[in-house]
C-alpha positions in Angstrom: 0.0 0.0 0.0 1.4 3.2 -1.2 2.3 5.5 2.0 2.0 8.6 -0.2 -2.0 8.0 -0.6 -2.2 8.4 4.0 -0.8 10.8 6.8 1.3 9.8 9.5 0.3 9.9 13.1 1.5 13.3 13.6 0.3 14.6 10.3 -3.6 13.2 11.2 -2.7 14.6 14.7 -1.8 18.1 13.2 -4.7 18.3 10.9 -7.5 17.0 13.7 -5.9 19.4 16.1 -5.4 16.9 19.3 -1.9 15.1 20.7 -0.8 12.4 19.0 -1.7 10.0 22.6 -4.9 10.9 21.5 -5.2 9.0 18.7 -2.7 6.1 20.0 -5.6 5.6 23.2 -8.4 5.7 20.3 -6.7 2.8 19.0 -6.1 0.9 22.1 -10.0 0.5 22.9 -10.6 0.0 19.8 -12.7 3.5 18.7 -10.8 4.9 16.3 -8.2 2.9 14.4 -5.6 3.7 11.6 -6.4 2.8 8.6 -3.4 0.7 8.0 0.0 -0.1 10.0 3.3 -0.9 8.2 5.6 -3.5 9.1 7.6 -2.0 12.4 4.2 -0.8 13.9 4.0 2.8 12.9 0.2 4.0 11.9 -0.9 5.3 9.1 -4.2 7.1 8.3 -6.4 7.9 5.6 -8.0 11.8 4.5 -11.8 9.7 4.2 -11.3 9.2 8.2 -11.3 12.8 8.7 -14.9 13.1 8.9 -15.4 10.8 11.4 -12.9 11.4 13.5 -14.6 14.6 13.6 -17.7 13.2 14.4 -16.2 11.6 17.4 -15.2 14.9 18.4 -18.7 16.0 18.0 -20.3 13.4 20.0 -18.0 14.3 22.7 -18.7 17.9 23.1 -22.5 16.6 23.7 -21.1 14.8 26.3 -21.2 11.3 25.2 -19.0 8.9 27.0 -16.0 6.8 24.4 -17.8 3.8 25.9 -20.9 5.0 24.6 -19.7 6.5 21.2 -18.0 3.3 20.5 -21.4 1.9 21.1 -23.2 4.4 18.6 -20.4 4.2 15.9 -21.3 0.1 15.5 -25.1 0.9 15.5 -25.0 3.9 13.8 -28.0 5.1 11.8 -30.1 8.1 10.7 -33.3 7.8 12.9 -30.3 6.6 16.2 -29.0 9.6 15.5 -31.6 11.9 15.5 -32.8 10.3 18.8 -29.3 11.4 19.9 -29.7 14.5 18.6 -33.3 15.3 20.5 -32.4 13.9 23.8 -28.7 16.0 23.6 -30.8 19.3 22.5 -33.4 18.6 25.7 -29.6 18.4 28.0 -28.8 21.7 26.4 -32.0 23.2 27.2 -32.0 22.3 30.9 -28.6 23.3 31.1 -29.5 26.6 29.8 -32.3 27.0 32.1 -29.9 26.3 35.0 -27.1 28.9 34.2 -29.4 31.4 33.6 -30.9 31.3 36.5 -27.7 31.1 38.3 -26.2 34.0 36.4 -29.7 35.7 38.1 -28.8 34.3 41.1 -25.4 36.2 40.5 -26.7 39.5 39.4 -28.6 39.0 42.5 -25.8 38.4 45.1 -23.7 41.1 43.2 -26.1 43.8 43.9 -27.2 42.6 47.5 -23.3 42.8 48.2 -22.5 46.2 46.9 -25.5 47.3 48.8 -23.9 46.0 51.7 -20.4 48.1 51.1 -22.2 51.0 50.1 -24.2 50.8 53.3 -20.7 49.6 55.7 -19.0 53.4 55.4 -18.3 55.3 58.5 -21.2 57.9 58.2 -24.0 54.6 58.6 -21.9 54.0 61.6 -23.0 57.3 63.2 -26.1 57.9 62.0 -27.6 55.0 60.8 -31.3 55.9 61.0 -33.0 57.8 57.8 -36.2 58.0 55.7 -35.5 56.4 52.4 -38.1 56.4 49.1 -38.8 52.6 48.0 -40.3 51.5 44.9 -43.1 48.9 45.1 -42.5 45.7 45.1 -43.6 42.4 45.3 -43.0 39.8 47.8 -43.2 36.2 48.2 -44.1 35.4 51.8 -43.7 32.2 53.4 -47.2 30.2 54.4 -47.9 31.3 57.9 -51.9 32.0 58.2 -52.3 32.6 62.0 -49.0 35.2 61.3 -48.0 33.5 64.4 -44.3 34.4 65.3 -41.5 32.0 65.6 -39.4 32.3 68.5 -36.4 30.0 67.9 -33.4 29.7 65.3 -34.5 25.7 64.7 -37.8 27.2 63.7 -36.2 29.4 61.2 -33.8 27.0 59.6 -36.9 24.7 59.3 -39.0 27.2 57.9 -36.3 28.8 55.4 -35.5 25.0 54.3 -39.6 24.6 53.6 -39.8 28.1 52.1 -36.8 27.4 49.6 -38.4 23.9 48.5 -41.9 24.5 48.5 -41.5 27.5 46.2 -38.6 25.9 44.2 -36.2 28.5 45.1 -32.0 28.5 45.3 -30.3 28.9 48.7 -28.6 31.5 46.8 -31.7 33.8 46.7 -32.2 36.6 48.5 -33.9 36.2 51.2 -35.3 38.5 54.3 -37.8 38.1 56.9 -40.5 40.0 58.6 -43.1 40.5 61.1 -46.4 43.0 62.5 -44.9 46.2 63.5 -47.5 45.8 66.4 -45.0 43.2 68.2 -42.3 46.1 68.3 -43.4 47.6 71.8 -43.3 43.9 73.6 -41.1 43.6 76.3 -40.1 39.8 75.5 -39.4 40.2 71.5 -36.1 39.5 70.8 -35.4 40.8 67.4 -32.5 38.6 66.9 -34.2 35.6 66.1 -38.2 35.6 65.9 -40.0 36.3 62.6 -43.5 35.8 61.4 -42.7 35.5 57.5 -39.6 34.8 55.2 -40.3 36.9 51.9 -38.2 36.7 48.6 -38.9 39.6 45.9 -40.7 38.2 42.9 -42.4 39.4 39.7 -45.6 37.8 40.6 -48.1 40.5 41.2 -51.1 38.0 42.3 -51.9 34.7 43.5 -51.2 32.7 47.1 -48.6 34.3 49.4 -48.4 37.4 47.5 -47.7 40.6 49.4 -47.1 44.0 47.4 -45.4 46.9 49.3 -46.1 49.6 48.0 -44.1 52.8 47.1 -43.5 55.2 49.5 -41.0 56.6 52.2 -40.1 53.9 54.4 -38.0 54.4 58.3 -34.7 52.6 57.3 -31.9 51.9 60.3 -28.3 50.4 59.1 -27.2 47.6 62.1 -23.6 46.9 61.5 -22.5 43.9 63.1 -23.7 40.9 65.0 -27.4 39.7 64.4 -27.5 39.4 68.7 -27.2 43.6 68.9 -29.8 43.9 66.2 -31.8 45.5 69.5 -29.9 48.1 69.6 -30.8 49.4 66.1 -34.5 48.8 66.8 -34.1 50.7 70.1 -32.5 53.4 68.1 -35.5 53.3 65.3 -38.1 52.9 68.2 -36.9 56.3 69.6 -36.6 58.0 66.2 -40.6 57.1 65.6 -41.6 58.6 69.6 -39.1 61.9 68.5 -40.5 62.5 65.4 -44.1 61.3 66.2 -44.3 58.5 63.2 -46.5 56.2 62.4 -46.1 53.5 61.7 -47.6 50.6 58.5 -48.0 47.1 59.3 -44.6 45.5 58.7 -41.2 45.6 59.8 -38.6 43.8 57.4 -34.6 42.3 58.0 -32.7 42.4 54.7 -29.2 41.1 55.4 -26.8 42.1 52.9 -23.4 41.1 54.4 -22.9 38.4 55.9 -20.9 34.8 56.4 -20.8 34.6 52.9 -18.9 37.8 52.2 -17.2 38.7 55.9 -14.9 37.0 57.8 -16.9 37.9 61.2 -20.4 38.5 62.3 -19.2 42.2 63.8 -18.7 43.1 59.6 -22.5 41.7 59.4 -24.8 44.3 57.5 -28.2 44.6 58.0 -31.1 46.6 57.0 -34.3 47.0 58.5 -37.6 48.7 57.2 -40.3 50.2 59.2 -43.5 50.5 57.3 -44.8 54.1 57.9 -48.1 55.4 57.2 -47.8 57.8 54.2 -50.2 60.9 53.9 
């Protein structure tokens, strides 16, 4: 057989663009084999096994194992490979749907961060408490139809765990919580760790659990660090709304922009909390 007429392991190499082990491997189990070797063991291959060698290389970027390409390339038929084709374009879709919603979840994190370093300078340090303009919004609240409060941090990892798989949401989501402004004044709250709902912002403007705040000026108070002095912002808030004779909506809401995810310790911790007030 004329050598002229085929390429040389490196020369196939060269023109399919991979290592020459690759093709050496190929061989070995049997996927991909020269077309002819000489006399002293050396491979040779032909221009017609190009194509599918390329095809190979195809079936691998849709993520096909060689066990099962080897498979396909001895069973190999038009209506097998447009079965292929449909159940690798289905894979692509769902993997689609999954980056873009992490890329959301991103855009998300990203924002709720530099929120968080905007809101860590000095001056929030000394005066933390202001009236701030909010748009409307939308909120996703967690089921809780007596709005009874929970009092313990099991009780919150429990409910956050339901909240996140009942309403097929990421742990990366943002997520804050609230409860009745009414419960401010008792004696026994302890901010740090009772809630009536989790909420999540959402398009949705209707339908169960749907809450919509709606636009207006809003009490805002900045608590940097731990979540266990988070009393100590609300004490500071509760005397702002006595000073300047403010009255207050229905809700009070935790967002918590920095924390263990981003800081090394709970003292960077930032967190903002809402007072509803009663516009006129």
């Amino acid at each position: 057989m004329s050598k002229e007429k085929f390429l040389t392991t490196g020369e196939f190499a060269a023109l399919c663009d991979v290592p020459k082990h690759v093709l050496f491997y190929y061989d070995e189990i049997d996927l991909f084999k020269p077309a002819y070797c000489d006399d002293k063991g050396y491979r040779y291959y032909s221009y017609f096994q190009y194509e599918t060698f390329m095809m190979i290389n195809t079936l691998k970027t849709l993520k096909m194992s060689l066990d099962d390409i080897k498979i396909y390339m001895e069973k190999r038929n038009p209506d097998i490979f447009m079965n292929l084709l449909n159940d690798k374009e289905k894979e692509i879709d769902k993997t689609i749907k999954h980056l873009k919603k992490l890329k959301k979840h991103i855009e998300v994190q990203k924002m709720v961060t530099q929120t968080g370093i905007d809101y860590s300078d000095t001056k929030y340090k000394e005066g933390n408490i202001f009236i701030e303009e909010l748009d409307e919004v939308n909120l996703l609240l967690s089921g809780n139809p007596n709005d009874a409060i929970n009092t313990s941090f099991s009780e919150f990892v429990i409910e956050y765990a339901k909240f996140l798989k009942s309403n097929n949401l990421s742990a990366h989501q943002k997520i804050g919580t609230m409860f009745q402004s009414d419960l401010l004044r008792l004696a026994d709250l302890d901010v740090s760790s009772e809630f009536t709902y989790l909420y999540t912002y959402t398009n949705k403007k209707k339908g169960k659990n749907i809450y919509t705040r709606k636009k207006g000026k809003f009490l805002v108070g900045i608590h940097i660090g731990t979540y266990e002095t988070l009393d100590e912002t609300y004490n500071a808030l509760l005397d702002y709304v006595d000073k300047n004779d403010i009255k207050l909506g229905k809700f009070v809401y935790e967002e918590y922009l920095l924390t263990d995810l981003s800081v090394s310790s709970p003292e960077q911790y930032v967190t903002k909390i809402i007072f509803e007030i009663q516009n006129d």
